[in-house]
C-alpha positions as CSV (number, residue, x, y, z in Angstrom):
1,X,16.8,-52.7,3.2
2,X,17.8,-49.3,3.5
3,X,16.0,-46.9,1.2
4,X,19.0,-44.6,0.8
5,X,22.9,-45.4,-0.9
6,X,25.4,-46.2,1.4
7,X,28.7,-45.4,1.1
8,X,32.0,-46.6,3.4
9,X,34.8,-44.4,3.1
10,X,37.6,-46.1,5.7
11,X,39.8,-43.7,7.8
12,X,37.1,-41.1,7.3
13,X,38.0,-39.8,10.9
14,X,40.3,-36.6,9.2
15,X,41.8,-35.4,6.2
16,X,41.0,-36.5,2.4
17,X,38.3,-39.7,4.0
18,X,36.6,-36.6,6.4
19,X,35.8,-34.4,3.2
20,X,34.9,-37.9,0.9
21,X,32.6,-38.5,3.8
22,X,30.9,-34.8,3.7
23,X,30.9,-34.6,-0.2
24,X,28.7,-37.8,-0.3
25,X,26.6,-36.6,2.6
26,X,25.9,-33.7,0.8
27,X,24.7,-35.8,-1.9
28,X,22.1,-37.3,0.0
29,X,24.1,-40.8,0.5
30,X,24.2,-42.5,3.7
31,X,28.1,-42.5,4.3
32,X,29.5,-44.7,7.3
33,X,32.4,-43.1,8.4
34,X,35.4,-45.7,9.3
35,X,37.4,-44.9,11.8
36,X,40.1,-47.2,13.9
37,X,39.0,-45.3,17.0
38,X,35.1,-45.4,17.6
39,X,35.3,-41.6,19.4
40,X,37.4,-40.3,16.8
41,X,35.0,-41.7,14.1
42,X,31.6,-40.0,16.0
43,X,32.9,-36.6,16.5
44,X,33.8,-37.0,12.6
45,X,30.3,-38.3,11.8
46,X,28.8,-35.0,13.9
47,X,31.3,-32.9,11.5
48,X,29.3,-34.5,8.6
49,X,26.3,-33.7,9.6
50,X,23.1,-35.8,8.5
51,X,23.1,-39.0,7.0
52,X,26.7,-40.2,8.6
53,X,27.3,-42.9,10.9
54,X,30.5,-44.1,12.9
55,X,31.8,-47.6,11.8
56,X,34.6,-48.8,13.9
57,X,37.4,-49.7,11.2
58,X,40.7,-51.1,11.9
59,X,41.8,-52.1,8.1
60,X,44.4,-54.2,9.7
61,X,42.2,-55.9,12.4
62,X,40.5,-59.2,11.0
63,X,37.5,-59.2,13.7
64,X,37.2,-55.4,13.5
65,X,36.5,-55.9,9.7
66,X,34.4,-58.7,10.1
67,X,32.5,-57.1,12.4
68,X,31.9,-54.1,10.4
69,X,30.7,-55.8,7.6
70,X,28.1,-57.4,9.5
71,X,26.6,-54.5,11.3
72,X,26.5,-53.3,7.6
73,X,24.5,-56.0,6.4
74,X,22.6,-56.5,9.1
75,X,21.6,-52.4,9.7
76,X,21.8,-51.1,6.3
77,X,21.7,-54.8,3.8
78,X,23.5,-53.1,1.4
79,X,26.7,-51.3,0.5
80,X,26.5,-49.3,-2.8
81,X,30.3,-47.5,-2.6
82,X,33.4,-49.0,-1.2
83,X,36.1,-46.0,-0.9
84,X,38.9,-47.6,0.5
85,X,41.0,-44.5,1.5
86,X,42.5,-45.6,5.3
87,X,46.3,-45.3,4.7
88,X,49.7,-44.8,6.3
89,X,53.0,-43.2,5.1
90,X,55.4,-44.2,7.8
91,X,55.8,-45.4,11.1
92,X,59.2,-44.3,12.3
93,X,59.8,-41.0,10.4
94,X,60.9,-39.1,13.0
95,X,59.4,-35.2,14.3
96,X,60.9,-32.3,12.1
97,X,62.7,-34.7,9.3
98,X,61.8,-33.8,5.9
99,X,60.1,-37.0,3.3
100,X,63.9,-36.6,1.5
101,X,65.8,-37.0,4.7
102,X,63.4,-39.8,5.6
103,X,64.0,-41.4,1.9
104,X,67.4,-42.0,2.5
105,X,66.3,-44.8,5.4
106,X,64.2,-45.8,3.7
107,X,66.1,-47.4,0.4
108,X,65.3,-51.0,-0.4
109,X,69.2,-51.5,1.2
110,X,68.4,-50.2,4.6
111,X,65.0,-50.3,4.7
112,X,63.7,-51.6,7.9
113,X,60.9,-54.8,7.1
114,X,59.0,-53.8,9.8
115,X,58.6,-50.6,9.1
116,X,57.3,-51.6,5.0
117,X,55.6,-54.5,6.9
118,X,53.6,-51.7,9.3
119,X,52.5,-49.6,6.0
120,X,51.8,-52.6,3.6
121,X,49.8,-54.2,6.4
122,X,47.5,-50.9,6.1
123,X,47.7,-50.1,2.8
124,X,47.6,-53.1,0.8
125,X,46.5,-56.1,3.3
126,X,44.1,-53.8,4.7
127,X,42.5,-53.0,1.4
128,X,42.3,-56.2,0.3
129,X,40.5,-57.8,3.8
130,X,37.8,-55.0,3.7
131,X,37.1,-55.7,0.3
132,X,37.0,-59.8,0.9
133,X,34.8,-58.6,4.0
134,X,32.0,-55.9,1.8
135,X,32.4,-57.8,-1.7
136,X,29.4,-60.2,-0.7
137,X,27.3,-56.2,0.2
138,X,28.5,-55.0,-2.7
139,X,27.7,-57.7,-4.9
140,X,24.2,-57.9,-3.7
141,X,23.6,-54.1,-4.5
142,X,23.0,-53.5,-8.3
143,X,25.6,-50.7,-9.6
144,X,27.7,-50.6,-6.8
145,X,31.4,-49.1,-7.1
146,X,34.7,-49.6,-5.9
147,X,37.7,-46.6,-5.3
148,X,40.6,-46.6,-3.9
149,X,42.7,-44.1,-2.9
150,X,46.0,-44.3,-4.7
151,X,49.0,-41.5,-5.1
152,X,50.9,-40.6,-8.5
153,X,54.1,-41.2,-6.2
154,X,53.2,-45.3,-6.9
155,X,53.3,-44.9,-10.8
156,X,55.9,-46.9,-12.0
157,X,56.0,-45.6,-15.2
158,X,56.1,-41.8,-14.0
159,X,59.1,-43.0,-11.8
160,X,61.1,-44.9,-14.5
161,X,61.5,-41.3,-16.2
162,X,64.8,-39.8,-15.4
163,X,63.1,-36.3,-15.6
164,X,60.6,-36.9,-13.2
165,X,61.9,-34.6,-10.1
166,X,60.8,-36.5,-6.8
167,X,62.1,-40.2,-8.4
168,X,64.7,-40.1,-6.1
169,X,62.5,-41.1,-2.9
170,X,60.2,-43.5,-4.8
171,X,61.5,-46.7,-2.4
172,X,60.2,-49.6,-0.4
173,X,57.6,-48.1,2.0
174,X,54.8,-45.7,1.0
175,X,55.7,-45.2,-2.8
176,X,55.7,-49.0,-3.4
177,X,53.0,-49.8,-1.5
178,X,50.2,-47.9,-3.8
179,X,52.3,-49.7,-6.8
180,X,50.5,-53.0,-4.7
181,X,47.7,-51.0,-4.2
182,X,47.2,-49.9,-8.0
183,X,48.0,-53.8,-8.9
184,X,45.2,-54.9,-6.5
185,X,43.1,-52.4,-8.6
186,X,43.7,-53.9,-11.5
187,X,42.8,-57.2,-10.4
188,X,39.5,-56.2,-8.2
189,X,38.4,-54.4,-11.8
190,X,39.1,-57.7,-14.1
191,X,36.9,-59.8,-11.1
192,X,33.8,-57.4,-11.2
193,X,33.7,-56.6,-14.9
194,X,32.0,-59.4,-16.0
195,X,29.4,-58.5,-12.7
196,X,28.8,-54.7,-13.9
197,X,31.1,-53.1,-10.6
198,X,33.5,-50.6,-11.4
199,X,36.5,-50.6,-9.5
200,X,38.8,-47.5,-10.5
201,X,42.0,-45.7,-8.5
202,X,42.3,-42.2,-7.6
203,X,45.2,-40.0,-7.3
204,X,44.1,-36.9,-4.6
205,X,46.9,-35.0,-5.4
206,X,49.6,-33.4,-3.1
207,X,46.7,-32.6,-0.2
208,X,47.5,-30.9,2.6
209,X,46.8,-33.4,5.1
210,X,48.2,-35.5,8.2
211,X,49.7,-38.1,5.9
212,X,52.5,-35.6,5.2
213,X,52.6,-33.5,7.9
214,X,50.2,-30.7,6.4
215,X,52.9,-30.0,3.9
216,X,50.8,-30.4,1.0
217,X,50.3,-27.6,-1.9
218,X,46.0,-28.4,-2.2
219,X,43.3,-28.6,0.2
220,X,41.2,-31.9,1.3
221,X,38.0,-30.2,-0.6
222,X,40.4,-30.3,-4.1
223,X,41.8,-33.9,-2.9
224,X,38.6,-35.6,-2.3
225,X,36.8,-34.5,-5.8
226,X,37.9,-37.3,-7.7
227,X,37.4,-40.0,-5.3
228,X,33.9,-38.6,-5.5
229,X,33.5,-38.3,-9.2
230,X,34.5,-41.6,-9.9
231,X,32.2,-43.2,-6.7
232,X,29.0,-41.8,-8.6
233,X,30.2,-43.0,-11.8
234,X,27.1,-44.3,-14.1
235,X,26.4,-47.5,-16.1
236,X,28.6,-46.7,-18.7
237,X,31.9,-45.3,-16.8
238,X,34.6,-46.7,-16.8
239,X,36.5,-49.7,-14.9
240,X,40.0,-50.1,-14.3
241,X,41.5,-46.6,-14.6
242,X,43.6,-44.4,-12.7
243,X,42.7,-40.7,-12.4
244,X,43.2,-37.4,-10.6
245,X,41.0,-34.7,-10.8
246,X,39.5,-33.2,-14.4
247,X,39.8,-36.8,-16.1
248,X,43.8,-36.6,-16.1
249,X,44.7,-40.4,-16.4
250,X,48.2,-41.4,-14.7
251,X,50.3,-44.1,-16.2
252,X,50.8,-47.7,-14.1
């Protein structure tokens, strides 16, 4: 077995995943740095330096999970965190059109279903088959954690208050899938508890990243803190929460 903790952070390739990946290098982990495209995913892992590897990661790919998981058992036998950060906001949003202008087609009554289909497919289906693929890693390895990478913007109860300023493009797509996403959290946490893995979400704030076109008000090193807090949680952290940074817990 490996001497050292590994960590997988998927989409790790750029943005909020690339600084995750460099945080937990920095902290002597051995981080495997998922990527959909294998090239993409090696000149990230020579961005972070010592103790990262390339992992080719398609979330939504059933063989490219499968296969990850068992070059992870088989090179490493053991997976201590599982940050599950790989996401999409849109598919068809088109160059130059702000998130309100692309709200407005994107209302559960003219939503396209392919396009929710496309982002769901990543950002719920895709979390749920890598953790089906790594829970056997991660239940092997004593203490092992679970994050993933929500947004406020899925909080139901933040967007059920009429004072709450961006509830008019909480819709379909993106919004609705981290609602699934912070659901699936829930339910990952209730499964482990009685096994001692803590599965918690993480809120990175509004990052300046490619997810939203770089229009972000925080940088990627503020945006990945708390997904690396809570991935080096201890015995006696909690399970089941969702957080941004400095322990500020967000409503379901």
């Amino acid at each position: 077995m490996h001497e050292k903790s590994v960590a997988l952070v998927t989409g790790a390739n750029q943005g909020i995943g690339l600084q995750i990946a460099k945080d937990l290098a920095a902290r002597g982990l051995t981080v495997l740095v998922g990527s959909r495209n294998l090239e993409r995913g090696e000149a990230a892992a020579t961005e972070v330096g010592l103790g990262a590897v390339a992992l080719q990661l398609d979330v939504t790919d059933q063989a490219s999970v499968t296969s990850a998981a068992a070059r992870i058992r088989n090179e490493f036998g053991r997976l201590d965190v599982l940050i599950q950060n790989a996401a999409i906001s849109n598919t068809k949003k088109q160059p130059g059109q702000s998130v309100e202008e692309y709200a407005k087609t994107a209302r559960p009554g003219n939503v396209d279903l392919d396009e929710m289909r496309a982002v769901w497919d990543t950002n719920v289906f895709g979390v749920l088959a890598v953790y089906q693929a790594m829970l056997p890693l991660l239940r092997k390895t004593p203490g092992s954690r679970i994050v993933n990478v929500s947004s406020g913007v899925g909080s139901l109860t933040t967007n059920s208050n009429p004072a709450f300023p961006y509830r008019a493009i909480f819709g379909p797509v993106y919004a609705a899938s981290k609602t699934a996403l912070n659901a699936l959290t829930v339910a990952m946490a209730i499964e482990l508890e009685p096994e001692g893995i803590k599965v918690n979400a993480v809120s990175p704030g509004f990052t300046r990243t490619n997810l939203n076109g770089y229009a972000g008000t925080e940088t990627v090193e503020e945006g990945a803190r708390e997904a690396v807090r809570v991935a080096l949680l201890g015995a006696d952290g909690p399970t089941g929460t969702f957080t941004r940074w400095n322990g500020d817990t967000i409503p379901w």
